[in-house]
N, CA, C and O atoms as a Tinker XYZ file with bonds, in Angstrom:
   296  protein
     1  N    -16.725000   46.840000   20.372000    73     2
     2  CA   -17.018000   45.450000   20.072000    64     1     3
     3  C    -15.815000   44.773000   19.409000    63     2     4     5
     4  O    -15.517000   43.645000   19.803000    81     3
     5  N    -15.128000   45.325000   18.484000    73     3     6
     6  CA   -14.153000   45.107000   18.119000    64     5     7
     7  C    -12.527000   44.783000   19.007000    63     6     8     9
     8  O    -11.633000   43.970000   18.774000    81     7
     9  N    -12.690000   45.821000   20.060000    73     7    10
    10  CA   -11.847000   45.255000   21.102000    64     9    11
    11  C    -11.826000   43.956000   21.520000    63    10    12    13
    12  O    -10.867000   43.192000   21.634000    81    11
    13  N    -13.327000   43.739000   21.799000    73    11    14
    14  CA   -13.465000   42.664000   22.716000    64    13    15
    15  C    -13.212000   41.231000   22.196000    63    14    16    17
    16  O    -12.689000   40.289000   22.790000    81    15
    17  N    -13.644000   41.286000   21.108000    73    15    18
    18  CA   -13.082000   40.025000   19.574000    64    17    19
    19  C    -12.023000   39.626000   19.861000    63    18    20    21
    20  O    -11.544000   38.563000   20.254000    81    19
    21  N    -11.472000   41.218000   19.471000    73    19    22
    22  CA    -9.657000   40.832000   19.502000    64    21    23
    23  C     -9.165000   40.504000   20.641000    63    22    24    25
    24  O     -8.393000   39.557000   20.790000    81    23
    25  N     -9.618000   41.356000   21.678000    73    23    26
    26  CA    -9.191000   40.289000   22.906000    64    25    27
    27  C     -9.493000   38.931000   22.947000    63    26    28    29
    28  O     -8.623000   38.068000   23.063000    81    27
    29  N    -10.327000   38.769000   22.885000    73    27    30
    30  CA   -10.596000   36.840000   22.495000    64    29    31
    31  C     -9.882000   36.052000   22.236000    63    30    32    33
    32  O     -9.326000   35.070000   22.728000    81    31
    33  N     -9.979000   36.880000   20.903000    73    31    34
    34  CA    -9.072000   36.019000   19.508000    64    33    35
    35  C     -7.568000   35.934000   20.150000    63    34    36    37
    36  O     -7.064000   34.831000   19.938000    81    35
    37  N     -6.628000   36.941000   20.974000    73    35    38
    38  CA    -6.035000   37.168000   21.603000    64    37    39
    39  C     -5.802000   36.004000   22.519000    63    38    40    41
    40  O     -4.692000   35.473000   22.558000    81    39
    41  N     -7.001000   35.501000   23.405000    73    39    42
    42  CA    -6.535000   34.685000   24.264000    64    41    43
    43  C     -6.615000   33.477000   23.466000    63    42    44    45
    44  O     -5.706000   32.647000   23.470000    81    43
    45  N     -7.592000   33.364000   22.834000    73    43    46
    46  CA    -7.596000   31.965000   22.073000    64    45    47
    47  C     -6.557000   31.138000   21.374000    63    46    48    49
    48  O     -6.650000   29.912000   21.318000    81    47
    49  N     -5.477000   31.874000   20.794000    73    47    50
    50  CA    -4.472000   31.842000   20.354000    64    49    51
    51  C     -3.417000   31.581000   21.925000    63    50    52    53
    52  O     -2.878000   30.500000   22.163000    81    51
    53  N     -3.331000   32.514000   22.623000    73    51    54
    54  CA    -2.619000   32.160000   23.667000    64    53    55
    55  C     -2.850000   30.520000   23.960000    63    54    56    57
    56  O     -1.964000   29.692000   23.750000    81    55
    57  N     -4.198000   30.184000   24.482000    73    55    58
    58  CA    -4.156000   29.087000   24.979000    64    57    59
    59  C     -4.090000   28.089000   24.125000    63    58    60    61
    60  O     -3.875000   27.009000   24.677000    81    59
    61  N     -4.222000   28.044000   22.694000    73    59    62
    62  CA    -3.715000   27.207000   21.815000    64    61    63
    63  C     -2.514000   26.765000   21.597000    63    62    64    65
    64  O     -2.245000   25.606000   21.278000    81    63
    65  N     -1.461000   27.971000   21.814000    73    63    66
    66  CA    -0.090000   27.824000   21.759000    64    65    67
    67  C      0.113000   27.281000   22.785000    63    66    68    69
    68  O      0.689000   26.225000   22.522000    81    67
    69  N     -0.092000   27.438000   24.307000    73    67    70
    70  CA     0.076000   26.718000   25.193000    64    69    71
    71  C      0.088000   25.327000   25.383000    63    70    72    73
    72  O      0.961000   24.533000   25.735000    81    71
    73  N     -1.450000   25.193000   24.965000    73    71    74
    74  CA    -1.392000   23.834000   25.034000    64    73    75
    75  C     -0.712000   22.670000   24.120000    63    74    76    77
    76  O     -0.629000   21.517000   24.541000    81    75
    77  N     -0.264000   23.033000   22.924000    73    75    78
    78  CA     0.388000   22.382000   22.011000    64    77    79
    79  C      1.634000   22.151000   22.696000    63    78    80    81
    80  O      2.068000   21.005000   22.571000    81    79
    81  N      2.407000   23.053000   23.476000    73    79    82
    82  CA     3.366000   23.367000   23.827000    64    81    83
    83  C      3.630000   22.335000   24.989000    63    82    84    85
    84  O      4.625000   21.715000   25.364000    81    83
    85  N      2.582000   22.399000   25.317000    73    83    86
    86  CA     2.835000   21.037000   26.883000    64    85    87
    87  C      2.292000   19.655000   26.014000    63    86    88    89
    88  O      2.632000   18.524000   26.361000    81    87
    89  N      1.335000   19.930000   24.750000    73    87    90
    90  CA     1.069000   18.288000   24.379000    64    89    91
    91  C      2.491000   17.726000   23.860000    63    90    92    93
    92  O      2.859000   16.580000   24.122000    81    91
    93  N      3.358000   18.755000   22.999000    73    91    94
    94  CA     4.996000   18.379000   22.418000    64    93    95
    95  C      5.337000   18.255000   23.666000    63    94    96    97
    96  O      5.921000   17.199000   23.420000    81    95
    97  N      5.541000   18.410000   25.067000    73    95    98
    98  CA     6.487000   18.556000   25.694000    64    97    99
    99  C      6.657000   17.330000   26.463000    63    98   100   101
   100  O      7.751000   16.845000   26.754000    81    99
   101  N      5.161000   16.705000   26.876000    73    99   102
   102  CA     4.928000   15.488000   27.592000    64   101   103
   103  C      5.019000   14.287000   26.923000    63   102   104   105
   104  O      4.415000   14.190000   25.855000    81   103
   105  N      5.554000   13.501000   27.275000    73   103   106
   106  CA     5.410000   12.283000   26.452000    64   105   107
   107  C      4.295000   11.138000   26.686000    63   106   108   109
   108  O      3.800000   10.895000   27.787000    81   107
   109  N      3.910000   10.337000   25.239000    73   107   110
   110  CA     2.844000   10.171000   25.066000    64   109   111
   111  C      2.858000    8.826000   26.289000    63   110   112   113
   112  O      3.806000    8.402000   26.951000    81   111
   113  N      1.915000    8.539000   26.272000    73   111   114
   114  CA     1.390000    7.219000   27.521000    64   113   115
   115  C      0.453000    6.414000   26.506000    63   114   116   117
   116  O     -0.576000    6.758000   25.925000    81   115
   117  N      1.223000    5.145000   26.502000    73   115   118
   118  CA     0.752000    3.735000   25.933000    64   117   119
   119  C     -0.687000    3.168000   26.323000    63   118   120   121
   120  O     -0.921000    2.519000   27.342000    81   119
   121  N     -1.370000    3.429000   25.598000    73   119   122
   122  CA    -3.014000    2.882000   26.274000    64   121   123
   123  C     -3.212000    1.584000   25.871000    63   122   124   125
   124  O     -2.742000    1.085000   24.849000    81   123
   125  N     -4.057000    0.926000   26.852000    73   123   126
   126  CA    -3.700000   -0.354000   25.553000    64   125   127
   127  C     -5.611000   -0.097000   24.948000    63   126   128   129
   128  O     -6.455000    0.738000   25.274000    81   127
   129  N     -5.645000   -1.350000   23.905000    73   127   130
   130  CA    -6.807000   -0.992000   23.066000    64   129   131
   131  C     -8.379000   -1.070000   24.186000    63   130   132   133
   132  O     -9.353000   -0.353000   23.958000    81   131
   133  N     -8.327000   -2.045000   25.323000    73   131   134
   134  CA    -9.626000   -2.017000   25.942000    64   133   135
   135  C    -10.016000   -0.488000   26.078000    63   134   136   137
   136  O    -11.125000    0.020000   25.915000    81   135
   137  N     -8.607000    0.220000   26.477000    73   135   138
   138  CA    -9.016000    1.476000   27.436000    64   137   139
   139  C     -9.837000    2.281000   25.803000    63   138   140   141
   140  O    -10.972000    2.745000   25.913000    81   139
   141  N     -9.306000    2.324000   24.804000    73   139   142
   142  CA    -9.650000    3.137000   23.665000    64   141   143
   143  C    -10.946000    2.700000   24.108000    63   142   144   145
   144  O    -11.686000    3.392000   24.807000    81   143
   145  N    -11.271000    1.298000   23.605000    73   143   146
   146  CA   -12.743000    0.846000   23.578000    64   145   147
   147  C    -13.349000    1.167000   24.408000    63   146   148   149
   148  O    -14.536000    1.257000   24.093000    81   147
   149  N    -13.111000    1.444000   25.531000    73   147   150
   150  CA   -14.036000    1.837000   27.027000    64   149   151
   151  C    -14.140000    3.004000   26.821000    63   150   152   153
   152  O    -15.314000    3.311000   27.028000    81   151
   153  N    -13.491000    3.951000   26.486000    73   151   154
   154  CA   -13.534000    5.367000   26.433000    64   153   155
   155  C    -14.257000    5.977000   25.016000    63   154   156   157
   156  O    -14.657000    7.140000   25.066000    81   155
   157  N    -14.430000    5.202000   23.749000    73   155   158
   158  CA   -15.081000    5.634000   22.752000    64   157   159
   159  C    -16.674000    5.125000   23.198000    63   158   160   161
   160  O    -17.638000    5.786000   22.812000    81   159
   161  N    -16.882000    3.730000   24.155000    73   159   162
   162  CA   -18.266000    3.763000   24.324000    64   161   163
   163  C    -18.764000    4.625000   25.487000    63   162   164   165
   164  O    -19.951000    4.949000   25.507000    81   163
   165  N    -18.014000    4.977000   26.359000    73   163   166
   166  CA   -18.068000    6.097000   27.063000    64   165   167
   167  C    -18.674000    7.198000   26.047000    63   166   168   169
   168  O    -19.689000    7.800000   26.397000    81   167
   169  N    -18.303000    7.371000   25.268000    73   167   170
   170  CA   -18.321000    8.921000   24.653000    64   169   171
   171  C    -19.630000    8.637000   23.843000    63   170   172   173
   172  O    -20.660000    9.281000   24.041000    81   171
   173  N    -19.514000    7.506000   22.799000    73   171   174
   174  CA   -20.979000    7.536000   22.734000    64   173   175
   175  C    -22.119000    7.206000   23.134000    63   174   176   177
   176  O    -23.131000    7.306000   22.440000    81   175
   177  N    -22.083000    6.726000   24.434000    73   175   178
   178  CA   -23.003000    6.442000   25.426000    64   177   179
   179  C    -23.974000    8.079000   26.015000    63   178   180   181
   180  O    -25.125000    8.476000   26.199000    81   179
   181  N    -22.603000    8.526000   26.101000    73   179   182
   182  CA   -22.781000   10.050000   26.956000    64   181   183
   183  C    -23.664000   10.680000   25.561000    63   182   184   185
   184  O    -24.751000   11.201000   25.810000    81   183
   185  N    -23.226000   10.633000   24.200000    73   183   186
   186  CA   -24.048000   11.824000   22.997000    64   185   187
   187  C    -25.373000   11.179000   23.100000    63   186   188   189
   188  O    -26.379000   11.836000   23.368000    81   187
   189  N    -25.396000    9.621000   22.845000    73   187   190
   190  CA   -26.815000    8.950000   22.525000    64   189   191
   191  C    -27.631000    9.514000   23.925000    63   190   192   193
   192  O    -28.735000    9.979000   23.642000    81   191
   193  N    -27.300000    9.556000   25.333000    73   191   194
   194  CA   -28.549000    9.787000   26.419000    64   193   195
   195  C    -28.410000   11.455000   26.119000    63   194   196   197
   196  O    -29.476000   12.046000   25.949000    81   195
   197  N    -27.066000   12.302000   26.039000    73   195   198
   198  CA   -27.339000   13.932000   25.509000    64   197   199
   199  C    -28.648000   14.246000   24.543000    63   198   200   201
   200  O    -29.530000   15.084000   24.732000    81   199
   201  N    -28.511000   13.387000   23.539000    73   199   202
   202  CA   -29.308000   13.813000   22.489000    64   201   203
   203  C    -30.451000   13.243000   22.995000    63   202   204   205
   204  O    -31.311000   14.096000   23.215000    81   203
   205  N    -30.791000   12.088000   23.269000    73   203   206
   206  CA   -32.381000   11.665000   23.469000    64   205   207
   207  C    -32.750000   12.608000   24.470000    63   206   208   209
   208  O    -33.919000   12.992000   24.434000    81   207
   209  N    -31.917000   13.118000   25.460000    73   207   210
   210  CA   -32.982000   13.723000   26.521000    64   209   211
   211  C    -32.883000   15.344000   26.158000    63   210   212   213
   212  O    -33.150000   16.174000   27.027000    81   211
   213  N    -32.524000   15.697000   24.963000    73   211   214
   214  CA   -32.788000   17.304000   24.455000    64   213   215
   215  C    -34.003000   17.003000   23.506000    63   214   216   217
   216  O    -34.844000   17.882000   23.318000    81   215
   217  N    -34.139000   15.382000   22.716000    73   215   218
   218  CA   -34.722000   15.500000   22.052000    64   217   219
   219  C    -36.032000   15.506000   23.008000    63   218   220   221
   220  O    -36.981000   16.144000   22.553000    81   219
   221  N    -36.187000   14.989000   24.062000    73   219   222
   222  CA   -37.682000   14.563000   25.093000    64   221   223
   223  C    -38.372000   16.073000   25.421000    63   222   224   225
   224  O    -39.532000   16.472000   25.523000    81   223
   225  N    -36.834000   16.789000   25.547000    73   223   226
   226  CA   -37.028000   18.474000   26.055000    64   225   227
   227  C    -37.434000   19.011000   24.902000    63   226   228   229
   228  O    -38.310000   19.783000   25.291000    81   227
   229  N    -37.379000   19.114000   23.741000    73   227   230
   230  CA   -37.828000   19.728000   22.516000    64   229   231
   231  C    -39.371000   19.152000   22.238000    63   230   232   233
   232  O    -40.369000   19.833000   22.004000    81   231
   233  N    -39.280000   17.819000   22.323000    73   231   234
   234  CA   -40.641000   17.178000   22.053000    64   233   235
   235  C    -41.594000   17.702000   23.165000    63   234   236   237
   236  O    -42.757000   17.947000   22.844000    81   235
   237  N    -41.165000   17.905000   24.527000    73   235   238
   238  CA   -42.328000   18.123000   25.700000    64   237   239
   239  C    -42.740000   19.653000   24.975000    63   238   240   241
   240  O    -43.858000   19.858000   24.502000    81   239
   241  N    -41.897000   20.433000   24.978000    73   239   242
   242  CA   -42.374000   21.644000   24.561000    64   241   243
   243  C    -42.996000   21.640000   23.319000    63   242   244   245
   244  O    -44.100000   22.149000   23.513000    81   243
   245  N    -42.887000   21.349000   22.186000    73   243   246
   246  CA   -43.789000   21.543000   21.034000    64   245   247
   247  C    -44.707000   20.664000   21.311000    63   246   248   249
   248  O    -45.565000   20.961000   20.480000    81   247
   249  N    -45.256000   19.493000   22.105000    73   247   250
   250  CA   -46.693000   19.432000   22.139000    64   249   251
   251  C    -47.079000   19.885000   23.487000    63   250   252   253
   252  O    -47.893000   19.218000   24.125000    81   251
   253  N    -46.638000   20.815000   23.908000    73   251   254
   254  CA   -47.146000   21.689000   24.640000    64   253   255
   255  C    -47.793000   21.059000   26.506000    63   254   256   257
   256  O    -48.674000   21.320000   27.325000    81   255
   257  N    -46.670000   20.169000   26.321000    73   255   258
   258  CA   -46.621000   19.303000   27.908000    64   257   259
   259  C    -46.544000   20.472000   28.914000    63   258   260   261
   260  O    -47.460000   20.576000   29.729000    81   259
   261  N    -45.218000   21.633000   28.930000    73   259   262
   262  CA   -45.065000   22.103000   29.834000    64   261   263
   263  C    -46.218000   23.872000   29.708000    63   262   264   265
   264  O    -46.102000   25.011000   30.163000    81   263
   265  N    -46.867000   23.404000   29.147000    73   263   266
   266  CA   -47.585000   24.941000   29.306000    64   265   267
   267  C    -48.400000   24.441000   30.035000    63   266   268   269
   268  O    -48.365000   25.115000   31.065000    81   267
   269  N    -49.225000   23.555000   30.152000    73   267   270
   270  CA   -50.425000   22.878000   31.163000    64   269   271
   271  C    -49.469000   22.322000   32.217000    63   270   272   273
   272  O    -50.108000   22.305000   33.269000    81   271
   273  N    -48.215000   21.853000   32.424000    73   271   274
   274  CA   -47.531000   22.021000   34.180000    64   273   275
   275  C    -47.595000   23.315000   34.764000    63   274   276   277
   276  O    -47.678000   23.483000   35.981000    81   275
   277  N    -47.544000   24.569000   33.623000    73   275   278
   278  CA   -47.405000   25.849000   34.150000    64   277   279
   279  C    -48.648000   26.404000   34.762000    63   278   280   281
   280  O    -48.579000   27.149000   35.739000    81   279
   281  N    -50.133000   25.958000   34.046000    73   279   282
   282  CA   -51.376000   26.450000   34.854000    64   281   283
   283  C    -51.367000   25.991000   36.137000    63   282   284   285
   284  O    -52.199000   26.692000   36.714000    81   283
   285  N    -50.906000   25.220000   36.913000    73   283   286
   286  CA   -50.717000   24.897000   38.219000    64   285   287
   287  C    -50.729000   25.730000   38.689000    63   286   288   289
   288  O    -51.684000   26.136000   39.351000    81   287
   289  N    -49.201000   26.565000   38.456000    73   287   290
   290  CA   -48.811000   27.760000   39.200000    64   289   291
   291  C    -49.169000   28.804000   39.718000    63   290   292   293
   292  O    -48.903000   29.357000   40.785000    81   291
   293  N    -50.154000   29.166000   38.400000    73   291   294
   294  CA   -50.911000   30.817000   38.457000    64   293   295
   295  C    -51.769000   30.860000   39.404000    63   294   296
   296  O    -52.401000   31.894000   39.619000    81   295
């Protein structure tokens, strides 16, 4: 088990160094501010429907929506 960690930890580090290595290497690209703004409501557009529809999936199951879809089946 211990191998397998360290192998991990092993690559994890690899690809960390890597990628730092190409973020120093490339040069940066001028965004202008709409694109920020389009892309931060992007992002929280995407968590707010993530979270409501885990929360719909958590809620169906504790009041017990999908155990009575399941008597269908049997």
């Amino acid at each position: 088990m211990t191998l397998v960690i360290a192998a991990l930890m092993a690559l994890l580090v690899a690809a960390v160094w890597y990628a730092y290595g190409l973020w120093n290497a490339l040069e940066s690209a001028d965004m202008p501010t709409w694109m920020y703004v389009a892309m931060g409501g992007g992002i929280i557009f995407s968590l707010i429907i993530g979270c409501g529809l885990m929360a719909l999936v958590f809620y169906s199951n504790r009041q017990g929506y999908d155990d009575r879809a399941n008597d269908f089946h049997d």
